[in-house]
DSSP file (Angstrom, degrees, kcal/mol; ACC not computed):
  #  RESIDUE AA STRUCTURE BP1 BP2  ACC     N-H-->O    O-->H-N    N-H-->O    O-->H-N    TCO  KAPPA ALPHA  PHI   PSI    X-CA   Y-CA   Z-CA
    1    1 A X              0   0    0      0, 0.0    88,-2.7     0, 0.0     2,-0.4   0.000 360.0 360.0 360.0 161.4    5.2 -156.5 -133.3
    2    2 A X  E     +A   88   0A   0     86,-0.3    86,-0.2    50,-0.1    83,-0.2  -0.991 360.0 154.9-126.7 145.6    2.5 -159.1 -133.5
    3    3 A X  E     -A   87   0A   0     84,-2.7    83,-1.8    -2,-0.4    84,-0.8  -0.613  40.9 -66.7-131.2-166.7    2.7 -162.8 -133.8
    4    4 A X        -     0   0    0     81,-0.3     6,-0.4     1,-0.2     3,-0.2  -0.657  24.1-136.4 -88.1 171.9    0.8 -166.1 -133.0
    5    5 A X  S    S+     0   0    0     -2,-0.2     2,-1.4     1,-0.2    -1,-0.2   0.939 108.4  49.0-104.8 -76.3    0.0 -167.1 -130.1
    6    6 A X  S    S+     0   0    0     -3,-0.1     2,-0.2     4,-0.1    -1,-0.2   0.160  87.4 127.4 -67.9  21.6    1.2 -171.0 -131.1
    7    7 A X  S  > S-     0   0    0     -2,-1.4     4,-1.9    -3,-0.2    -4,-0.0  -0.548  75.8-125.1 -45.0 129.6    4.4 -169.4 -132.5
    8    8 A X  H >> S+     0   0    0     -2,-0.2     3,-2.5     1,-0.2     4,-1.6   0.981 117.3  56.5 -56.7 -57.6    8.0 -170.9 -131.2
    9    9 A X  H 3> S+     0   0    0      1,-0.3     4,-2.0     2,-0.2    -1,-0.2   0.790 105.5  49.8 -39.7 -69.8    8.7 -166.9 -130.0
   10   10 A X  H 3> S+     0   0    0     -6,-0.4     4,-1.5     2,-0.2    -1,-0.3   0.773 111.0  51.1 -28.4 -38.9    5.3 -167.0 -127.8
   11   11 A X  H <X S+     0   0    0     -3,-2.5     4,-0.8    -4,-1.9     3,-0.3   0.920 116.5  38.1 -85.3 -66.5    6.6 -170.6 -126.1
   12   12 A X  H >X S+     0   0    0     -4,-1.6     3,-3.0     1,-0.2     4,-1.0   0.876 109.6  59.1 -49.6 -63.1   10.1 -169.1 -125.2
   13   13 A X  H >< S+     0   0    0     -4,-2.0     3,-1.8     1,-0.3    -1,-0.2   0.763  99.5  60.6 -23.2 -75.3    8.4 -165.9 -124.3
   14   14 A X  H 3< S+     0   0    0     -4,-1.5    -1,-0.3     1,-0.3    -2,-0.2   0.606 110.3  44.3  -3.3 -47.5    6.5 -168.4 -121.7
   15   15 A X  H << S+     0   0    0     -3,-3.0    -1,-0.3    -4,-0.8     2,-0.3   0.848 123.9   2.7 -78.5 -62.2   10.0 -169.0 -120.3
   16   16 A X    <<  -     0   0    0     -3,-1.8    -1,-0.3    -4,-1.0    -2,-0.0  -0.879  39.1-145.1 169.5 135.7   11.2 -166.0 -120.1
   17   17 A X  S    S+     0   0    0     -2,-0.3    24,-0.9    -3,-0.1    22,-0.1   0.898  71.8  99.7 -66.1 -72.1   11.1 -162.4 -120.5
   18   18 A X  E     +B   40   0A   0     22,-0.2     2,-0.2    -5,-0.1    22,-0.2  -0.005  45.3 171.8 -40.2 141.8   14.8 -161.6 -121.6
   19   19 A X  E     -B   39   0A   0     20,-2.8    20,-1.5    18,-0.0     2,-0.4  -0.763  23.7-144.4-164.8 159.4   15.2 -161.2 -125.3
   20   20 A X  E     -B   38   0A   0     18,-0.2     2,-0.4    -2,-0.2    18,-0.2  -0.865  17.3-159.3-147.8 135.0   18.3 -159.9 -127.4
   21   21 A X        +     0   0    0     16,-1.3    16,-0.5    -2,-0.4     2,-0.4  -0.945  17.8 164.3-130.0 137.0   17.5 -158.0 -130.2
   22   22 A X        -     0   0    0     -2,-0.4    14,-0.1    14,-0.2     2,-0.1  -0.906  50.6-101.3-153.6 133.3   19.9 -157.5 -133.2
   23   23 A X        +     0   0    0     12,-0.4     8,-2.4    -2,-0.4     2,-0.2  -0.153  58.0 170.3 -78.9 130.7   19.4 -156.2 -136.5
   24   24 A X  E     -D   30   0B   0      6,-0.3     6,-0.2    -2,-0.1     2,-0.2  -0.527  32.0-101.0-119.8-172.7   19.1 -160.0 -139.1
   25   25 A X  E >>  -D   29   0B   0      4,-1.8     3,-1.8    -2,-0.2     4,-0.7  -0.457  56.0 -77.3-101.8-179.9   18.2 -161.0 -142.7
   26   26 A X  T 34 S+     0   0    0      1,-0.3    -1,-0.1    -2,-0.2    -2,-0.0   0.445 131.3  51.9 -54.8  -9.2   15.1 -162.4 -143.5
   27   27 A X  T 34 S-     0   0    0      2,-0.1    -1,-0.3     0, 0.0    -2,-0.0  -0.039 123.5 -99.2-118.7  28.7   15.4 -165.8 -142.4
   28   28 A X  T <4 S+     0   0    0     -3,-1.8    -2,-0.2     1,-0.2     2,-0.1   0.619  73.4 143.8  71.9  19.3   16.6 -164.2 -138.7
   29   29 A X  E  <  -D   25   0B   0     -4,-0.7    -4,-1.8     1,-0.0     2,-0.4  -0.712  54.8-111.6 -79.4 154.9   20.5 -164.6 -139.2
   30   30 A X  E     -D   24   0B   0     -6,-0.2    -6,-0.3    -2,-0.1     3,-0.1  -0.855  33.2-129.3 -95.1 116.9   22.6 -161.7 -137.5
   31   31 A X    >   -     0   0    0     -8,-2.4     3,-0.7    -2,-0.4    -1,-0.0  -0.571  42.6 -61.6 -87.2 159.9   24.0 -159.9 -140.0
   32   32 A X  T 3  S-     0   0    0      1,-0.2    -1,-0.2    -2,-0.1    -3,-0.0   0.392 109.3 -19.4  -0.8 120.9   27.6 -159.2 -139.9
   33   33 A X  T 3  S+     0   0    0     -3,-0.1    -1,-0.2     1,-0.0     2,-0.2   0.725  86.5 157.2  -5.2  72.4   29.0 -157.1 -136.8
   34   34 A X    <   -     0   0    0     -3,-0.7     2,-0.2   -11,-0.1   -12,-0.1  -0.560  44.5-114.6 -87.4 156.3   25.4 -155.7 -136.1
   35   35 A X        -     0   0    0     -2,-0.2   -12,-0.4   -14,-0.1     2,-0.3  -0.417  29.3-129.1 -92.5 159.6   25.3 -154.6 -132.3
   36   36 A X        -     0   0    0     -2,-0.2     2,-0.4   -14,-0.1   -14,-0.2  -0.904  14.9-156.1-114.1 149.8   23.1 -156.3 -129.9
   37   37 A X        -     0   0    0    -16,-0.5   -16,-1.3    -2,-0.3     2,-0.2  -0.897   7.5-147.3-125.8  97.2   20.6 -155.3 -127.4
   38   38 A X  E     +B   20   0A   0     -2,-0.4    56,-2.2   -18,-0.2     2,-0.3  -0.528  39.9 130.5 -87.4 134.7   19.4 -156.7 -124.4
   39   39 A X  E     -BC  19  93A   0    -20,-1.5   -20,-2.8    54,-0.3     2,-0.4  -0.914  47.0 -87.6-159.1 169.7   16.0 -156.1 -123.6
   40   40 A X  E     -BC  18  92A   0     52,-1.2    52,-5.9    53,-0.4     2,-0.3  -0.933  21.8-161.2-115.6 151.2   12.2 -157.5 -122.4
   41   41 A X  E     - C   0  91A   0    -24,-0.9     2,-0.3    -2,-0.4    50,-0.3  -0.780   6.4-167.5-105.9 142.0    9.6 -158.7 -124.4
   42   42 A X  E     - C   0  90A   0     48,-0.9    48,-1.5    -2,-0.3     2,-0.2  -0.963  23.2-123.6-144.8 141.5    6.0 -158.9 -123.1
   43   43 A X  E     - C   0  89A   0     -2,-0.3     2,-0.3    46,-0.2    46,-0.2  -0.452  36.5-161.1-100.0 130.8    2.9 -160.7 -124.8
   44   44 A X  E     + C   0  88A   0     44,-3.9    44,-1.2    -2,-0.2     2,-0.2  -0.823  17.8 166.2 -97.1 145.0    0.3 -158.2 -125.2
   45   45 A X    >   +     0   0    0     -2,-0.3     3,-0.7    42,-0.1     5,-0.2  -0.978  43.7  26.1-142.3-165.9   -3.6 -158.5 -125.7
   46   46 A X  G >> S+     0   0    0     -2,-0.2     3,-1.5     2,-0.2     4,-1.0  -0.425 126.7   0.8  64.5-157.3   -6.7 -156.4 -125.7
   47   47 A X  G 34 S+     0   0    0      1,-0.3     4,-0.2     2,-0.2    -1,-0.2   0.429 135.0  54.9 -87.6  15.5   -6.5 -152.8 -126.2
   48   48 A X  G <> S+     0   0    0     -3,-0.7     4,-1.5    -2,-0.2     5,-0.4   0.749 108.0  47.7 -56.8 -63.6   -2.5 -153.2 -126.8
   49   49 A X  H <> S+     0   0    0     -3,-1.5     4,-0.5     1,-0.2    -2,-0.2   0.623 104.4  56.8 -84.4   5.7   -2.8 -155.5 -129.1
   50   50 A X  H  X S+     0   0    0     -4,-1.0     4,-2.4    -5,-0.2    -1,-0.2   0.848 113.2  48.3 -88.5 -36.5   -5.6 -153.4 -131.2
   51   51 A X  H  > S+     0   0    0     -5,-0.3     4,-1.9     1,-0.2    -2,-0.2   0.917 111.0  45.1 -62.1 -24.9   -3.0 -150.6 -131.3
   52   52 A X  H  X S+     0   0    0     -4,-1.5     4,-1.8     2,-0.2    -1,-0.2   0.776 112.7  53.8 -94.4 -36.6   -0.3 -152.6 -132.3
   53   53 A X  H  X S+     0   0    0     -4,-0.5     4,-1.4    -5,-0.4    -1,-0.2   0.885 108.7  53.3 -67.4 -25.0   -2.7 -154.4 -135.1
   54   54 A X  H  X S+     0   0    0     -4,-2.4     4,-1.2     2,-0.2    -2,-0.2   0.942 108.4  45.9 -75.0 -41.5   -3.5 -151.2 -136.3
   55   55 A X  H  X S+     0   0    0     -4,-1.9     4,-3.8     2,-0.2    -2,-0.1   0.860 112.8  46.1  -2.5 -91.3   -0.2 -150.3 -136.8
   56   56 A X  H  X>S+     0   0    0     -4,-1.8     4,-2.9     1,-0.2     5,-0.6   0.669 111.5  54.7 -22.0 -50.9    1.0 -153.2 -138.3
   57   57 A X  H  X5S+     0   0    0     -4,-1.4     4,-1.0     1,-0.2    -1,-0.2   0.893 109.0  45.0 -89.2 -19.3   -1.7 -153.2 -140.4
   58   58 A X  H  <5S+     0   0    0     -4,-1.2    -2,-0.2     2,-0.1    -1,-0.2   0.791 109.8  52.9 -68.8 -35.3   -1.2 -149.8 -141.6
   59   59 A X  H  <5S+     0   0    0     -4,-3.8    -2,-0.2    -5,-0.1    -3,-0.2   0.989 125.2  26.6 -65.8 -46.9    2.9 -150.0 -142.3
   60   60 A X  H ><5S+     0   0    0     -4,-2.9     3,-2.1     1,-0.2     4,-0.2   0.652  84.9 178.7-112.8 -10.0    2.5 -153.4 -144.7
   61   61 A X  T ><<S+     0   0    0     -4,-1.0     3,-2.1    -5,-0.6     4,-0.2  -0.478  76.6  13.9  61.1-143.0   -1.4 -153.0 -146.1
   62   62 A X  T 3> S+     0   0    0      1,-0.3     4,-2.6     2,-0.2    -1,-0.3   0.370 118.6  73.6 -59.4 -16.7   -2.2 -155.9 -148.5
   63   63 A X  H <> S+     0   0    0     -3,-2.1     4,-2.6     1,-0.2     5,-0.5   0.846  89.5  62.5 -69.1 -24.0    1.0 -157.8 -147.1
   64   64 A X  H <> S+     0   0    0     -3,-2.1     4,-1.1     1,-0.3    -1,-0.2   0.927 108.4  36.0 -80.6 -32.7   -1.0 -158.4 -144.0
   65   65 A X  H  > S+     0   0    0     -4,-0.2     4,-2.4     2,-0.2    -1,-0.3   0.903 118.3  58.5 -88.5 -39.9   -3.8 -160.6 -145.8
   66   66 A X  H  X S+     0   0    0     -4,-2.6     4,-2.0     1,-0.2    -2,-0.2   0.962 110.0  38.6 -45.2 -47.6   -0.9 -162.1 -148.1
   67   67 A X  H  X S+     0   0    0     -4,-2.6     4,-2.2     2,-0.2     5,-0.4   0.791 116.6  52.8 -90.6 -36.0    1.0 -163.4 -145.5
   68   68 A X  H  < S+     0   0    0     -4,-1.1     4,-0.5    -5,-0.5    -1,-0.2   0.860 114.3  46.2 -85.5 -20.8   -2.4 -164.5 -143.4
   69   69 A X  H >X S+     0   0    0     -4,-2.4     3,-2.8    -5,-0.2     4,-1.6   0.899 110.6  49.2 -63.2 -86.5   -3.5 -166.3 -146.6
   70   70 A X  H 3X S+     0   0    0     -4,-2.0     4,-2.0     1,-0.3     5,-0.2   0.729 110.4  52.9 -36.5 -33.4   -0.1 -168.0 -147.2
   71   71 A X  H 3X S+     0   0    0     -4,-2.2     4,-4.0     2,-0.2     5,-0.4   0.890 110.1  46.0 -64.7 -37.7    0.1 -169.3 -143.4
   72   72 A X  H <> S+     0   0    0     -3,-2.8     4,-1.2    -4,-0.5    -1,-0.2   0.950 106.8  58.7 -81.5 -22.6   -3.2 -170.9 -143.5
   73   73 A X  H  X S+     0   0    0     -4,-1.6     4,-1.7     2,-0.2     3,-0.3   0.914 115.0  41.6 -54.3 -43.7   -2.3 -172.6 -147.2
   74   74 A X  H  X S+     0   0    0     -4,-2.0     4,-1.9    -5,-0.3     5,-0.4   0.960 110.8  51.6 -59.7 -48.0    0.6 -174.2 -145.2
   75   75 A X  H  <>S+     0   0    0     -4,-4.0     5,-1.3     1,-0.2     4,-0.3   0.805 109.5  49.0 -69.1 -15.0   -1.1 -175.1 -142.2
   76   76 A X  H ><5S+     0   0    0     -4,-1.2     3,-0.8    -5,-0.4    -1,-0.2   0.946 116.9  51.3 -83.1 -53.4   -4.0 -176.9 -144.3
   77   77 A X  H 3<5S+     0   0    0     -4,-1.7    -2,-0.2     1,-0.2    -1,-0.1   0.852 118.2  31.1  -4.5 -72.5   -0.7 -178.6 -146.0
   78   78 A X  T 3<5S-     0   0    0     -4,-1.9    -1,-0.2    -5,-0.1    -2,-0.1   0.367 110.0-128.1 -94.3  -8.0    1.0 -179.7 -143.0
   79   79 A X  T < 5S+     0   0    0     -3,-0.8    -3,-0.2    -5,-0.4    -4,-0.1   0.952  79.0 110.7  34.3  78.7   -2.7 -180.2 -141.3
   80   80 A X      < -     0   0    0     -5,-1.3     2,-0.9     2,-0.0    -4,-0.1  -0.319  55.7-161.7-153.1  90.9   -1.5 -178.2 -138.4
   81   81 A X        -     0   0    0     -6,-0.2     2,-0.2    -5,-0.1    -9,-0.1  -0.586   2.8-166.7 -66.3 108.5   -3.4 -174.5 -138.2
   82   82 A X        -     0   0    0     -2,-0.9    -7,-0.1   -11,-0.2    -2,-0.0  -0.670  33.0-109.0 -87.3 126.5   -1.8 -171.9 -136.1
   83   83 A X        -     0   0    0     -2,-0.2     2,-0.3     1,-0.0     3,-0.2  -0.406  46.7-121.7 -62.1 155.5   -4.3 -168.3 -135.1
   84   84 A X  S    S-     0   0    0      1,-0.2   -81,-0.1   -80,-0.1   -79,-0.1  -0.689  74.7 -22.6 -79.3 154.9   -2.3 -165.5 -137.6
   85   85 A X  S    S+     0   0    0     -2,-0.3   -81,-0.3     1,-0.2    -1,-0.2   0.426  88.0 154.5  24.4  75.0   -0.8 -162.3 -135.5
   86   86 A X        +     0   0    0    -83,-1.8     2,-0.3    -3,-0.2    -1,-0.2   0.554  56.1  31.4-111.0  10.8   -3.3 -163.0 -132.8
   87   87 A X  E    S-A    3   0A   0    -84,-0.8   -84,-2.7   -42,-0.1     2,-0.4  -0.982  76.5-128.8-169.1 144.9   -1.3 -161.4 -129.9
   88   88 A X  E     -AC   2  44A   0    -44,-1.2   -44,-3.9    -2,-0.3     2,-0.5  -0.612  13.1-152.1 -96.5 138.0    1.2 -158.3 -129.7
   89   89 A X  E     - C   0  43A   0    -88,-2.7     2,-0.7    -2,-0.4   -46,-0.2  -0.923   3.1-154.0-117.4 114.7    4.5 -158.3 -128.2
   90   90 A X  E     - C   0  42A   0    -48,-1.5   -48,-0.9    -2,-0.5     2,-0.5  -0.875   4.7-158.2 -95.1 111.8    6.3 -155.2 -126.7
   91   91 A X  E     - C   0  41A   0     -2,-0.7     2,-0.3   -50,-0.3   -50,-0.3  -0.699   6.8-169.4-119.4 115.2    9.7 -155.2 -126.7
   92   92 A X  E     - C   0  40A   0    -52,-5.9   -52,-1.2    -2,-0.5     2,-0.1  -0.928  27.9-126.2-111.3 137.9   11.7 -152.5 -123.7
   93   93 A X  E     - C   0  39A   0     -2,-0.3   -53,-0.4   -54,-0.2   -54,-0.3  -0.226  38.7-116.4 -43.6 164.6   15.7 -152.0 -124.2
   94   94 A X              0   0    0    -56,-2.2    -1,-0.1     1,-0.1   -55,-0.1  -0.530 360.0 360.0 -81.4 163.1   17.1 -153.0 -120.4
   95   95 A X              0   0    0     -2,-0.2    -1,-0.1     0, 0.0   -56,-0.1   0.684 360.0 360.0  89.6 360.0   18.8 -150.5 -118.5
């Protein structure tokens, strides 16, 4: 996946490696007796993070420039700007 770099996930990352992954709704809640998975996450850039943009940008198309629009309407909003999806995060099961 890719995220920002000033993104709360990027500051815990910072912290620590260990990550839980579990399948949630849109607003991250766990749905209903979903399994969990412990795993690490690890902040990618450079020619990681070009695969992983390419990706990305190929699964959601036009979503990618919606979504990079709407963030920067907030941040001008909220007068805080955050980079969009400027660094990639690779996520391994444990074990």
């Amino acid at each position: 996946m890719w995220t920002s770099s000033g993104s709360g996930k990027v500051k815990r990352l910072a912290h620590t490696i260990r990550v839980t992954v579990q399948a949630c709704d849109v607003r991250g809640r766990a749905k209903e007796r979903s399994a969990s998975l412990d795993a690490t996450a690890e902040l990618v850039h450079g020619p990681e993070y070009a695969v992983i943009q390419t990706k990305v940008m190929a699964k959601y198309e036009i979503m990618t420039s919606i979504t990079k629009f709407l963030g920067r309407v907030d941040g001008v909003f909220k007068g805080r700007q955050i980079p969009y999806g400027d660094c990639g995060v690779v996520i391994t099961p444990a074990g």
